[in-house]
C-alpha positions in Angstrom: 0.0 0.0 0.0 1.6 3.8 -1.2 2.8 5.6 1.9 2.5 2.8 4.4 6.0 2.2 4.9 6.8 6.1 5.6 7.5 7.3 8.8 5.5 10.4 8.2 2.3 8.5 6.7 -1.2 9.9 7.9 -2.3 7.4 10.8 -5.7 8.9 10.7 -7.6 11.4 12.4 -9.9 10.5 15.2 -12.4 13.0 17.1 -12.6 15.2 20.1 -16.4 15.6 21.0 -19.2 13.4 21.4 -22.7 13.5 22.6 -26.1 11.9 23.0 -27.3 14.4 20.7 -24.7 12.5 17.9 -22.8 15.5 17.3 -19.5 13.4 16.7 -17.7 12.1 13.4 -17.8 8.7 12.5 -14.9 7.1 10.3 -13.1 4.2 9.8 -13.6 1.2 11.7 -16.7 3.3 13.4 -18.3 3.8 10.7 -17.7 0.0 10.1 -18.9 -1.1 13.3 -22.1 1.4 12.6 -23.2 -0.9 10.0 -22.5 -4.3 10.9 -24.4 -3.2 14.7 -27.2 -3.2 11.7 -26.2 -6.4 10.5 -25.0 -8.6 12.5 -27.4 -11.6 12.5 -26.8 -12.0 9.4 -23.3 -12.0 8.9 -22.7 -14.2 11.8 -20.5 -11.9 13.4 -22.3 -11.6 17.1 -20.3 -14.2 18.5 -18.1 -13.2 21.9 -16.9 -16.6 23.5 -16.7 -17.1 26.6 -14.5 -14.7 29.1 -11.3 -16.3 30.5 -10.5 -16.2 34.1 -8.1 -13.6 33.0 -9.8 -12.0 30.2 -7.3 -12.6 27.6 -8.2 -16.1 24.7 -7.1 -17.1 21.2 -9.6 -16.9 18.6 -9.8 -20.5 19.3 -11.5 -19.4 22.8 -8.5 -21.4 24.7 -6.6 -19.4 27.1 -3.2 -17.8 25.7 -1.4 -20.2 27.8 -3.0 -23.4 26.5 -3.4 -23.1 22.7 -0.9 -23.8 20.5 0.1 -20.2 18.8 0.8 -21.5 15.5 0.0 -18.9 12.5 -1.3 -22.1 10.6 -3.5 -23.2 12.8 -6.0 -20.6 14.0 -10.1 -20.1 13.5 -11.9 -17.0 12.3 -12.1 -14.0 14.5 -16.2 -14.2 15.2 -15.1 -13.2 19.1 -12.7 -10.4 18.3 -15.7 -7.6 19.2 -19.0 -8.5 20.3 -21.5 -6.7 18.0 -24.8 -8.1 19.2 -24.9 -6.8 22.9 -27.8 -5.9 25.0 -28.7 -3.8 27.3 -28.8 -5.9 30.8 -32.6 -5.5 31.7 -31.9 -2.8 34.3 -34.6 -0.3 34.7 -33.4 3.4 35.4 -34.7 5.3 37.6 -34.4 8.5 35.8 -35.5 9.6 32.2 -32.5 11.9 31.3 -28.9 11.4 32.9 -25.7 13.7 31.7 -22.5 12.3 31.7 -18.9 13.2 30.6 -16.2 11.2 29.2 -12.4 12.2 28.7 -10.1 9.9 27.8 -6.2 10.3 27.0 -5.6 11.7 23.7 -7.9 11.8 20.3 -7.3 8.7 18.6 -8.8 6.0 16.6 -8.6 3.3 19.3 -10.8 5.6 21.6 -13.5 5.8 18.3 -14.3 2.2 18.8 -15.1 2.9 22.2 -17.4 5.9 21.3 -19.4 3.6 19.3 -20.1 1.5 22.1 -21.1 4.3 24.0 -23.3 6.0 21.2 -25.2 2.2 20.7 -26.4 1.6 24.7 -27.2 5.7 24.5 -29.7 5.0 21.6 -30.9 1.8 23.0 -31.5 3.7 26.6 -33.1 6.3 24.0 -35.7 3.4 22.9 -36.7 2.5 26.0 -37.5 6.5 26.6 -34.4 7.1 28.7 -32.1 10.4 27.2 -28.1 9.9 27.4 -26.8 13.0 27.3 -22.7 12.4 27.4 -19.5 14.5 25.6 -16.6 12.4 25.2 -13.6 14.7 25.1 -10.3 14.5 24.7 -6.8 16.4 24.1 -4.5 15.8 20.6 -1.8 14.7 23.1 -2.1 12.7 26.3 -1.6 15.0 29.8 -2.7 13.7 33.5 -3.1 17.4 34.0 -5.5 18.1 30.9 -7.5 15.3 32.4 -7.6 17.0 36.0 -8.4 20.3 34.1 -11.5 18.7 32.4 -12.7 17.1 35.6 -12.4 20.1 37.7 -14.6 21.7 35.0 -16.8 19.5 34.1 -17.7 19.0 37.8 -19.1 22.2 38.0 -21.8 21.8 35.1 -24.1 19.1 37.0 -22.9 16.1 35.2 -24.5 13.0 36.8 -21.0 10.7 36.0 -17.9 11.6 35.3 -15.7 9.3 33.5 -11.7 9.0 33.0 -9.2 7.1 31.3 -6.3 8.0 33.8 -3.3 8.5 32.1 -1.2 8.7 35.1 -2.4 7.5 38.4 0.1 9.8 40.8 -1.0 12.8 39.4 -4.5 12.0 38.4 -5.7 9.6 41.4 -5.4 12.9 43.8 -7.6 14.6 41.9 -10.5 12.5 41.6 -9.8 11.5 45.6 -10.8 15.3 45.8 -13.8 15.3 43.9 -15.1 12.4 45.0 -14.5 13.8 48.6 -16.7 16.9 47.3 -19.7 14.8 46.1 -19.0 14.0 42.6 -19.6 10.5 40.9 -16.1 9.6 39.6 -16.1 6.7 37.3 -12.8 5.1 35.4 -13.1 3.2 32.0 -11.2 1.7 28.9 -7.8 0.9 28.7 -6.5 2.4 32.5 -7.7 2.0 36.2 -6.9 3.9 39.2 -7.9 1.0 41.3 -8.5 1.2 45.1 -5.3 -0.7 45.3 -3.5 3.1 44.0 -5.2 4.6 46.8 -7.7 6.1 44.5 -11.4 6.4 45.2 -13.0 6.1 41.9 -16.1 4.2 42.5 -15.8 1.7 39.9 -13.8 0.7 36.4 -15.2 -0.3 32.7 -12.5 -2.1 30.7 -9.5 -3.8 30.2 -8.3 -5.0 33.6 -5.9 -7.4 32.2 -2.8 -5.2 30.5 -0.8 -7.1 32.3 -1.4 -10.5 31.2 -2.2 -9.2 27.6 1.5 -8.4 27.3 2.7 -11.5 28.3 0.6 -13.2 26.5 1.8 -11.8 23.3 5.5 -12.2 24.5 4.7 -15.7 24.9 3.7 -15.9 21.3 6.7 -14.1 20.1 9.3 -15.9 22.2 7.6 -19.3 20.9 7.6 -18.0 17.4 11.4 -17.5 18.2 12.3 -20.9 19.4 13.1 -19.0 22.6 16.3 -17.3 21.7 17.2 -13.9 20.3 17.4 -10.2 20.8 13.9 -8.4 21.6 13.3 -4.3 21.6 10.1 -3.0 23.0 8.1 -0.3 22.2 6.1 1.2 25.4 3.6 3.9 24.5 3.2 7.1 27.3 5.2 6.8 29.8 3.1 6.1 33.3 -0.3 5.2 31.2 -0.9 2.4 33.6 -2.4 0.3 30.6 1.4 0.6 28.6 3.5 0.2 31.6 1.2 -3.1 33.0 1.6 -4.8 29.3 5.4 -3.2 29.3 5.9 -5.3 32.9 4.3 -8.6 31.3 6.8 -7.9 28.3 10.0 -8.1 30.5 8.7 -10.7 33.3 7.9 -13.2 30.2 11.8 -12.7 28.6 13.5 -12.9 32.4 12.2 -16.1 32.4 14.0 -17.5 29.3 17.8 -17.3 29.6 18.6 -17.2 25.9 16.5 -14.1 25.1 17.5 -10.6 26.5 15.4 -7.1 25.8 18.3 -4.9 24.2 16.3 -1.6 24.0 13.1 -0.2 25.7 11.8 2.9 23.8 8.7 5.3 24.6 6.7 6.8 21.5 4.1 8.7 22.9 1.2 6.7 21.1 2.5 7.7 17.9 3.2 6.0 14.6 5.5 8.5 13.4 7.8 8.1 17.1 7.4 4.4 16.6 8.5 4.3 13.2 11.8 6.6 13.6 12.6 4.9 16.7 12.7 1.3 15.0 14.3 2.8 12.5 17.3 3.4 15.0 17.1 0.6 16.8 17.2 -1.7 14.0 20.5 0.4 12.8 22.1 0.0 16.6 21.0 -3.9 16.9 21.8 -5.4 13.8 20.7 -9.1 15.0 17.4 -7.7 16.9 14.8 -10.8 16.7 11.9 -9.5 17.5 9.7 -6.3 18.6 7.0 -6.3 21.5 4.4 -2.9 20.9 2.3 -2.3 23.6 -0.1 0.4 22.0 -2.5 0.8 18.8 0.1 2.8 17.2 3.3 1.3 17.6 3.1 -2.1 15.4 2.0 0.0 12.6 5.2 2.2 13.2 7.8 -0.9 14.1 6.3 -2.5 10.6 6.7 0.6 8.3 10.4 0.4 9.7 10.9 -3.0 8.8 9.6 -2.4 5.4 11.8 0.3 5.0 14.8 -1.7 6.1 14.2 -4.5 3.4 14.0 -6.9 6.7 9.8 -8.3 6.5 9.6 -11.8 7.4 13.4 -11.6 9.6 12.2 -9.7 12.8 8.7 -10.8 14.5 6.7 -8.0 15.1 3.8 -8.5 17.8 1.6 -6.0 19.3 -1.8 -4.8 20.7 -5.1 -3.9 18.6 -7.4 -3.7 15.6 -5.6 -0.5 13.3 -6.2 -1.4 9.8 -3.0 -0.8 8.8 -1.6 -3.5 11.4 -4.3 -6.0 10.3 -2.8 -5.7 6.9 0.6 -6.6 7.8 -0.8 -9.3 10.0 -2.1 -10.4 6.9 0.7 -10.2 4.9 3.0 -11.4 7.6 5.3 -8.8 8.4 3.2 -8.6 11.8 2.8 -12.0 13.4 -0.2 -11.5 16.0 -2.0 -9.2 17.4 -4.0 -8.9 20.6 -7.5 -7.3 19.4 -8.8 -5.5 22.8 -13.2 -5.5 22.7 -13.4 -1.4 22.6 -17.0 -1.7 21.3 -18.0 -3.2 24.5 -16.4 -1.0 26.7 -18.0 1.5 25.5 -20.8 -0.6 26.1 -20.6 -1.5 29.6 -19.4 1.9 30.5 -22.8 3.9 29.7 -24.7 0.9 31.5 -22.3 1.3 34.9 -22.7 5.1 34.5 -26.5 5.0 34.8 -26.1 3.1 37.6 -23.4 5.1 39.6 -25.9 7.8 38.8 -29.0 5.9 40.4 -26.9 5.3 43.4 -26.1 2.1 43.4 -23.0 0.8 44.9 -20.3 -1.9 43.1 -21.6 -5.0 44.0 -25.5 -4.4 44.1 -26.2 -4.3 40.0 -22.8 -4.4 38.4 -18.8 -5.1 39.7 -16.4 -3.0 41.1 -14.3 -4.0 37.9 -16.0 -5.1 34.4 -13.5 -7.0 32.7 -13.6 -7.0 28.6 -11.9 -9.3 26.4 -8.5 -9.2 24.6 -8.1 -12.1 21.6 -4.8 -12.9 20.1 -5.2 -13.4 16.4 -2.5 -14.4 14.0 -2.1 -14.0 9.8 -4.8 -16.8 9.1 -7.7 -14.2 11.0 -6.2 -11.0 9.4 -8.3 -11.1 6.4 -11.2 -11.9 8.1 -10.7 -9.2 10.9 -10.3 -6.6 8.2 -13.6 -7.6 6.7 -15.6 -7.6 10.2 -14.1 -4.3 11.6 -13.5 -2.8 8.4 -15.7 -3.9 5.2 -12.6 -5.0 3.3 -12.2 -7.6 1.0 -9.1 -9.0 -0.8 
């Protein structure tokens, strides 16, 4: 594909503002999800499996740790996202509720999530309950842009409050203090400040294992690799609890085998551009590096224009996190070998239906958990093409 394997490619533009009123852009793989919500019995496509104890399966439905990771040997991706959800037969207590979202940066992952949150809003909207919500974020992630947001958005009478910390020191404080002055402070999508961080958020929507997500795709690699060679890693923000926790599975998996070693650990800030420039120097520094571990959306697609570049597809194993549809195409064509596909449609989901609740008053542990978990699935070249034409509409 022209462009693709230049540093400086357009990654794609996400959106800022969203609202119950559907005053927010749709593109993409949202405006693909759109359609097959429309669909979906008859493509086949509803299908979620069955959550693992720790939320992370193969497309097989196994657990990472018991299938086999082989790129031969791999079914369809029908539990990838799970289109045909339903609203959990709670009954509101309220007709109108306002909420606000704010997340840590604009960005295409975080438009999957907004079309889980725009689909329970208009199924609330059948049942004659109005979601009123903006979903905002900043072009670049900043813990204190989120505490700005908060502070303000607390003083306009919003029911909920929602945040996807992206740093718990500075940003755990801060909703400690507004929850201490009355606000409803929920956390969702990819990163938790859990009660555990001292924080007293009153509940979290989303992925709650980052952790085991990393490993899990370390495991992959270092099997790929016949557990030997040089690995680089490619982080994300520094302090987003969601890239650090995947960063930590990353190294715990390679300290356990003796013949593979992590040579270089690089933040890009979420960004292909960063990614790709700093593969591009790594792969000139370490001229026998094996492999490459991306713990964002952004990075695989960076670390795989670099390979490109470098003439080197098919001799470094790329692995790394979620459903860009640039990465699905190197999956595809194997320059990427798998990728762990996070549900953002139901987070989106789940979060609206927690929200109404926190607003009713209800406590984690009466109508819905102090954590929702969602599911991350691992899928490998043989899904790819079918991935690309459930998120995506596109067809070889």
């Amino acid at each position: 594909m022209a462009g693709e394997e230049d540093c400086g490619a357009v990654h794609g533009e996400g959106y800022g503002k969203g609202a119950g009123k559907k005053e927010w852009r749709r593109q993409g793989f949202a405006f693909i999800i759109w359609i097959a919500i429309s669909c979906v019995s008859g493509l086949g496509l509803a299908g979620c499996g069955e959550k693992t104890e720790d939320g992370v399966s193969d497309v097989s439905g196994e657990t990472v740790e018991e299938s086999s990771h082989s790129a031969e040997s791999h079914n369809p991706p029908a539990r990838v996202v799970n289109f045909g959800r339903e609203l959990d037969g709670y009954r509101p207590l309220k007709k109108e509720y306002n909420f606000y979202f704010t997340y840590k940066l604009v960005h295409p992952w975080w438009d999957a999530v907004a079309l889980g949150i725009e689909n329970a809003a208009r199924e609330y909207e059948e049942m004659g309950i109005v979601i009123n919500y903006e979903y905002l974020a900043p072009d670049e992630a900043s813990a204190r842009d989120q505490i700005r947001r908060m502070s303000e958005a607390s003083g306009r009478g919003f029911d909920v409050i929602g945040v996807d910390v992206a740093d718990v020191d500075i940003v755990a404080p801060a909703i400690n203090e507004l929850m201490a002055g009355g606000q409803k402070i929920m956390t969702f999508s990819s990163s938790d400040a859990a009660k555990e961080d001292g924080c007293d958020r009153i509940a979290y929507v989303g992925n709650t294992h980052n952790y085991e997500d990393g490993a899990a795709l370390t495991e992959a690699l270092c099997k790929r690799l016949e557990y030997s060679g040089k690995i680089a890693l490619l982080v994300g923000i520094e302090e987003a609890p969601c890239h650090e926790d995947r960063a930590r599975g990353v190294q715990d998996v390679i300290g356990k085998y003796p013949d593979m070693e992590i040579v270089e650990i690089a933040y890009d800030e979420d960004s292909v551009e960063n990614a790709c420039e700093l593969t591009r120097e790594m792969l000139k520094r370490h001229e026998d590096l094996a492999g490459i571990v991306c713990c964002n959306m952004s990075n695989p697609v960076g670390a795989a224009r670099a390979v490109i570049e470098a003439g080197l597809q098919g001799e470094i194993v790329i692995v790394g996190m979620d459903h860009d549809q640039e990465a699905l195409r190197y999956l595809r064509d194997g320059i990427i070998y798998a990728l762990g596909v996070q549900d953002c449609y139901s987070i989106g989901y789940d979060t609206i239906q927690v929200a109404v609740k926190i607003a009713d008053g209800l406590l984690p542990g009466e109508a819905y958990p102090e954590k929702t978990q969602e599911m991350t699935t691992i899928i490998y070249q043989d899904s790819a093409s079918e991935a690309l034409q459930m998120l995506y509409g596109e067809i070889d």
